[in-house]
C-alpha positions as CSV (number, residue, x, y, z in Angstrom):
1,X,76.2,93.0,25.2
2,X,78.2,96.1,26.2
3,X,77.0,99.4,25.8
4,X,78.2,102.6,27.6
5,X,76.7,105.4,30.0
6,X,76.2,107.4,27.0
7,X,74.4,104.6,25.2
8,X,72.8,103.9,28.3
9,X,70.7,107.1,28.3
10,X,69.3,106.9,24.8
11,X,67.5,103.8,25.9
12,X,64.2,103.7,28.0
13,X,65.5,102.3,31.4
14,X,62.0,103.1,33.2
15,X,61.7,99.6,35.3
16,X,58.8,97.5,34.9
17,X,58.5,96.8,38.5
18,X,61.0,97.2,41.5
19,X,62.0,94.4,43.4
20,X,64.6,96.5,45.9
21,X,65.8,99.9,46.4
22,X,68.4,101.2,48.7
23,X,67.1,104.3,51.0
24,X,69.5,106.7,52.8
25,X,69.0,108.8,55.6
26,X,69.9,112.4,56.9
27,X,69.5,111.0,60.8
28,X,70.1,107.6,62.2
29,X,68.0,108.1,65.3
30,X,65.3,108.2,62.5
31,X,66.2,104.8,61.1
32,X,63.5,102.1,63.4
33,X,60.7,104.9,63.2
34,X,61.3,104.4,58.8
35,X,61.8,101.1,59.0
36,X,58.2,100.7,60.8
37,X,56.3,102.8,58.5
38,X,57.6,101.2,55.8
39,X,56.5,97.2,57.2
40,X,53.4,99.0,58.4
41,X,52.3,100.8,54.9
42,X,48.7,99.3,53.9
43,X,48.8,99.8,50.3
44,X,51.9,98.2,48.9
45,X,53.2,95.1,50.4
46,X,56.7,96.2,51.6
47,X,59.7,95.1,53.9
48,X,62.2,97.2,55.2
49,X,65.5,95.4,55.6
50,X,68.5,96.8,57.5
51,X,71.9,95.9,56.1
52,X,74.8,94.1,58.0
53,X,77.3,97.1,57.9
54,X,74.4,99.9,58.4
55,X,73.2,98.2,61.6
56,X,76.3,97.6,63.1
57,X,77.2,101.1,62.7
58,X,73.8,101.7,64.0
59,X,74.7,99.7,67.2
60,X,77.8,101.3,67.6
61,X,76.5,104.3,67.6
62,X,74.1,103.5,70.4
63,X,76.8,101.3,72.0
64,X,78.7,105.0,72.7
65,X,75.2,106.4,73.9
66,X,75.1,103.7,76.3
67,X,78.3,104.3,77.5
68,X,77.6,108.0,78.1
69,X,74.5,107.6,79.9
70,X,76.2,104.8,82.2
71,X,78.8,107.6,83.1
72,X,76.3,110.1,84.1
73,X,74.2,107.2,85.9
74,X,77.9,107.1,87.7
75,X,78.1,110.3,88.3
76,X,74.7,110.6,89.8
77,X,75.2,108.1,91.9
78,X,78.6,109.3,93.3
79,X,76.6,112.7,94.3
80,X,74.2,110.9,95.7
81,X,76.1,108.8,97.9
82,X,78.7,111.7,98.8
83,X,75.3,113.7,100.2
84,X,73.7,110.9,101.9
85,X,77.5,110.7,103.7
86,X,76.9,114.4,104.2
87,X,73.5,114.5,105.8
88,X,74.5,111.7,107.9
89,X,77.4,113.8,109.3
90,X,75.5,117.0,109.8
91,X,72.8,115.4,111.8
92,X,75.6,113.5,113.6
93,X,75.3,116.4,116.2
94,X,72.1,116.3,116.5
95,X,72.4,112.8,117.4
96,X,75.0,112.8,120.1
97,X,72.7,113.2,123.2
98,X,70.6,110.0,121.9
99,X,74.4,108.3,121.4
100,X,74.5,108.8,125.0
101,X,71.5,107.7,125.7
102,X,72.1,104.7,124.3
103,X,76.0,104.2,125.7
104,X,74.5,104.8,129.0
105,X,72.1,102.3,128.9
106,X,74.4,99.7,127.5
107,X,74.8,99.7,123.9
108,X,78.1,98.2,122.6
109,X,79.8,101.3,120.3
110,X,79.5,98.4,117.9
111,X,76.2,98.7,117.8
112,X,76.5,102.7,117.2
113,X,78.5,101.8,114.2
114,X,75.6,99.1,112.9
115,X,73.0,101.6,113.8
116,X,74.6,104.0,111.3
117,X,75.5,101.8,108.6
118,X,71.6,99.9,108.6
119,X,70.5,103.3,108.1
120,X,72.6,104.2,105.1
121,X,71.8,101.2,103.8
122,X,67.8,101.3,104.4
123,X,68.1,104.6,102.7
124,X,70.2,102.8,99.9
125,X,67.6,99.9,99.4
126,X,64.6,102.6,99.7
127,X,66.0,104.8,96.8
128,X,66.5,101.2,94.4
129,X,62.9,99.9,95.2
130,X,61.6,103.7,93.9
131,X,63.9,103.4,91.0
132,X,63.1,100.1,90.0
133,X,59.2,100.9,90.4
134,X,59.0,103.8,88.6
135,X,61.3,102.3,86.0
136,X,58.5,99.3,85.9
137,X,55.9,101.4,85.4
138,X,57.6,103.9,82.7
139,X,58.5,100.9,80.6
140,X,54.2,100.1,81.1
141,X,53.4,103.2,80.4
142,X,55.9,103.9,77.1
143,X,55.8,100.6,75.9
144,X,53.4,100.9,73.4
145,X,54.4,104.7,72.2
146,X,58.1,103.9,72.0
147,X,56.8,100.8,69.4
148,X,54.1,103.2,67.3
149,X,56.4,105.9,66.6
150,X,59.9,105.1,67.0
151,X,60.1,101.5,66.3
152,X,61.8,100.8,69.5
153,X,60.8,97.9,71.4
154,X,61.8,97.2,74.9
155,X,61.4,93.9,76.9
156,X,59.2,94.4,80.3
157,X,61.6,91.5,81.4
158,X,64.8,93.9,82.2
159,X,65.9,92.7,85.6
160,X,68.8,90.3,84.5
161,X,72.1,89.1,86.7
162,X,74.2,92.1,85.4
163,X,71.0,94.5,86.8
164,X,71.2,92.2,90.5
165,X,75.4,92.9,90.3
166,X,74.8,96.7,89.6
167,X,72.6,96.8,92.4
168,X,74.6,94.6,94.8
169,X,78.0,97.4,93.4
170,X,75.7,100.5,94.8
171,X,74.8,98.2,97.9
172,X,78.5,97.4,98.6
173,X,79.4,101.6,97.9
174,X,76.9,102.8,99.8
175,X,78.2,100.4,103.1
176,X,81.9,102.2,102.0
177,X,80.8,105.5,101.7
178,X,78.6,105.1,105.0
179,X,82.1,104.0,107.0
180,X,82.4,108.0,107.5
181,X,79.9,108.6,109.9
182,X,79.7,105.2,111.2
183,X,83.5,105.8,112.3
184,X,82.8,108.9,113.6
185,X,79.6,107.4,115.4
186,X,81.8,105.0,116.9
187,X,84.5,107.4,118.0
188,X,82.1,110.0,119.9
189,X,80.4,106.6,121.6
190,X,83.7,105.7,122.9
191,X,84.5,109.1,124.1
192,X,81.3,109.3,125.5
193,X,81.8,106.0,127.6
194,X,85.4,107.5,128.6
195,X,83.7,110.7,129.9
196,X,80.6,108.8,131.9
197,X,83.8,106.4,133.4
């Protein structure tokens, strides 16, 4: 049987009972936090379901937030590394008496250069065990809240072979960007052996 809109309207469409609706949203950031006081709701048994196209526009949407935030990470880092280059220059003159010390009492200017690049890289694997630790214990600490009121739940178990290569990247920049001063170590510790000869 056919009828039209208008014919539509001069029946009683009131449903009897409502096996699924389909909800819209102002903000997508709101979208888990819904979706979890929905599942949670104690007096009606209800199930929120995401569709297909909705949550892959969802996850591209986050896909470009990730992006963004690994640029800034980026971008933090390459400070980072160009002061830790920095400091290790300026206190380079502060350093060139013990230099001689050490040329003087036979240390290779090979050794200068090591010297210099095992303290970039202390510094380096300092700052990624205070990262990592405090990242630990935010993700102990937030767990729980993140779940209750956004419905976002993140894994404990986050250190994964594409976290070790990220780490192992800043290692292998922070030995580059440390070649600086380490050169420049080397260079004064070989003019200083020329002026003691």
């Amino acid at each position: 049987m056919k009828i039209s809109a208008e014919q539509a309207l001069q029946h009683d469409l009131t449903p009897k009972n409502i096996t699924a609706f389909m909800l819209g949203l102002n903000s997508k950031m709101a979208t888990f936090r819904l979706q979890r006081a929905i599942n949670d709701y104690r007096y009606e048994p209800l199930v929120a379901i995401l569709p297909g196209v909705a949550l892959a526009e969802l996850w591209q949407m986050m896909s470009t937030m990730e992006k963004v935030l690994l640029l800034v990470s980026l971008l933090v880092l390459l400070a980072s590394l160009i002061g830790m280059a920095t400091m290790l220059l300026a206190s380079m003159r502060e350093r060139y008496p013990e230099i001689s010390v050490l040329r003087a009492i036979g240390a290779r200017p090979w050794f200068i250069f090591t010297l210099i690049e095992l303290e970039a890289l202390l510094i380096s694997v300092a700052g990624i065990a205070v990262a990592l630790s405090g990242l630990t214990l935010s993700v102990a600490q937030l767990q729980d809240y993140l779940g209750e009121h956004y419905g976002l739940f993140i894994s404990r178990d986050f250190y994964s072979a594409d976290v070790g290569f990220l780490l192992l990247l800043v290692l292998i920049a922070t030995f580059t960007i440390a070649l600086i001063p380490a050169i420049n170590a080397y260079r004064r510790s070989v003019g200083t052996n020329s002026d003691n000869s």
